[in-house]
N, C-alpha and C positions, 0 to 999 in steps of 0.2 A: 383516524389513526394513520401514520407516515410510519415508510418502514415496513419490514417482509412481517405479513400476516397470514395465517388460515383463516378464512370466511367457513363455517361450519352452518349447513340450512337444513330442514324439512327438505322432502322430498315425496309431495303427490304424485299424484296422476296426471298433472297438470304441467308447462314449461315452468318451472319453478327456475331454472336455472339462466332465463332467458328475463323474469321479471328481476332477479337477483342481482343480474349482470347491469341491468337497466336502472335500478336501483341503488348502484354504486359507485361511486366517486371516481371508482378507479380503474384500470379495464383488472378483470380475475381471470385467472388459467383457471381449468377443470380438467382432472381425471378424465376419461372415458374407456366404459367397459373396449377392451382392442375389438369385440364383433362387429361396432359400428363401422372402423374403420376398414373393413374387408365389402361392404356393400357394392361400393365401384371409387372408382380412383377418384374422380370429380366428388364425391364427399369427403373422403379423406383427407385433399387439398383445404376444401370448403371448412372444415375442423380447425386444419391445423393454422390455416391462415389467423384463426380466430382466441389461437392460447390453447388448443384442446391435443392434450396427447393422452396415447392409449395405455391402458393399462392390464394384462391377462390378473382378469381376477380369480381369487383364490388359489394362485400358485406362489406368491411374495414375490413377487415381481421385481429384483430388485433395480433393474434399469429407470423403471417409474419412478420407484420411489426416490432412489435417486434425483432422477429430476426433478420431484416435488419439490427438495431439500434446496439442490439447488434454485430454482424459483425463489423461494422466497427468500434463502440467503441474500439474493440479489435483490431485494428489495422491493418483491412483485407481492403479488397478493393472489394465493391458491386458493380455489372456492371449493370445498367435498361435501360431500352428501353423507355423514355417518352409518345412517339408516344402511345404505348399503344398497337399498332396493326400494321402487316404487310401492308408496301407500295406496291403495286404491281408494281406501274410506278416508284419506286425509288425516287419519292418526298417527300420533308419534309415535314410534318404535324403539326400540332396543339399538343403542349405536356401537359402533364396531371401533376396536381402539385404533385403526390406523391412522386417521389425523392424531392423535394425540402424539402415537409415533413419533409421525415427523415433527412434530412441534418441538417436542423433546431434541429429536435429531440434530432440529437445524434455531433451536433457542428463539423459536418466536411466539408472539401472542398465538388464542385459539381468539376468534372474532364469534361469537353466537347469534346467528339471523333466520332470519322465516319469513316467507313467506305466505302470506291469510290471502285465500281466493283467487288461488291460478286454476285449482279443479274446477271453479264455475268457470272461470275464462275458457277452459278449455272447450267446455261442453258448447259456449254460446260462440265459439270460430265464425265469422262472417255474420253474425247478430248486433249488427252495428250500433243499431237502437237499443237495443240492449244490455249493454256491456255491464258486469259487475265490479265494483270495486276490489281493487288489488291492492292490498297493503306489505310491502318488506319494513321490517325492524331490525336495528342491529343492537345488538346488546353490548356493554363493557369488556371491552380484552382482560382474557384469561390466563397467566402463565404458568407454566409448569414445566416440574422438574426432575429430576432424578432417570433409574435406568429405563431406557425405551422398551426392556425386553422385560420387563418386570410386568409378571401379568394383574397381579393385584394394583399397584401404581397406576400402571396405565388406565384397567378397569374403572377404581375410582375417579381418576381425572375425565374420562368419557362419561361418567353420570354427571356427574359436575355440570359439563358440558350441556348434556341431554335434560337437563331440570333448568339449567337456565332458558335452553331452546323454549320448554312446554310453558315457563311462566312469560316467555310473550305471548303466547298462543291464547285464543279463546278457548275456554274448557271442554267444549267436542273437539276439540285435533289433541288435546293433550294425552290420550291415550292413557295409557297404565301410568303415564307420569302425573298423570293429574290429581291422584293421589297423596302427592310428594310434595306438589304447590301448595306455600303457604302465602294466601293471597293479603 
């Protein structure tokens, strides 16, 4: 896809957001919760040299979102995490409507991708001999429309979203959506 996108992924336990980025054609911004960037200055540098700004979450932030909007206005490519929060069991969760938000906001595709086997990557760090197979998928652009404050609208287009994610997924990450998959 050319052109401002949201990349929407899973989100283990695993760098998911490092095989993602690896994984795509194009370089992607990322959110990030603002506590990472208070650690020491040499990360926050380290972040931001790399696409990543901060976002206070659960207050609407609206300086973030902002910038999300404009991101892909401009023609970049925004990568989020719906889920919200780290899966520890690698299953799919319940997603949060603020990518769809912005996608609404700023008239662009939703992109739906995953990542299969960063949680064993994770575990096997320096198990060279080892290494497990790490798969990302991207699924077909989504678009959507109407008002962004609309909580049923929004709602709906985030399961959309979140059943396309679980049907790349092999059926243990697909969580409560695996249900929903019609294979």
């Amino acid at each position: 896809y050319t052109g401002g996108c949201i990349i929407t992924c899973n989100l283990t336990a695993g760098p998911d957001y490092i095989f993602l980025g690896y994984g795509s054609p194009r370089q992607i911004y990322y959110m990030a919760k603002a506590e990472i960037f208070r650690v020491h200055p040499w990360v926050s540098k380290f972040f931001m040299a790399f696409g990543v700004f901060p976002i206070r979450r659960g207050q609407g932030d609206l300086g973030a979102i902002e910038h999300a909007v404009q991101i892909v206005k401009g023609g970049r490519v925004l990568g989020m995490f719906p889920e919200g929060t780290r899966s520890w069991t690698g299953e799919l969760k319940q997603g949060k409507t603020g990518v769809v938000r912005i996608a609404m906001m700023s008239g662009v595709p939703i992109v739906p991708a995953v990542v299969i086997g960063s949680l064993q990557a994770q575990r096997r760090i320096g198990q060279f001999w080892r290494r497990p197979q790490v798969i990302v998928r991207f699924g077909q652009p989504r678009y959507f429309t109407g008002d962004p404050m609309d909580k049923e609208v929004t709602q709906a287009a985030i399961d959309e979203v979140m059943l396309a994610m679980a049907a790349m997924l092999p059926e243990n990450m697909r969580g409560e959506w695996g249900k929903l998959v019609q294979n």
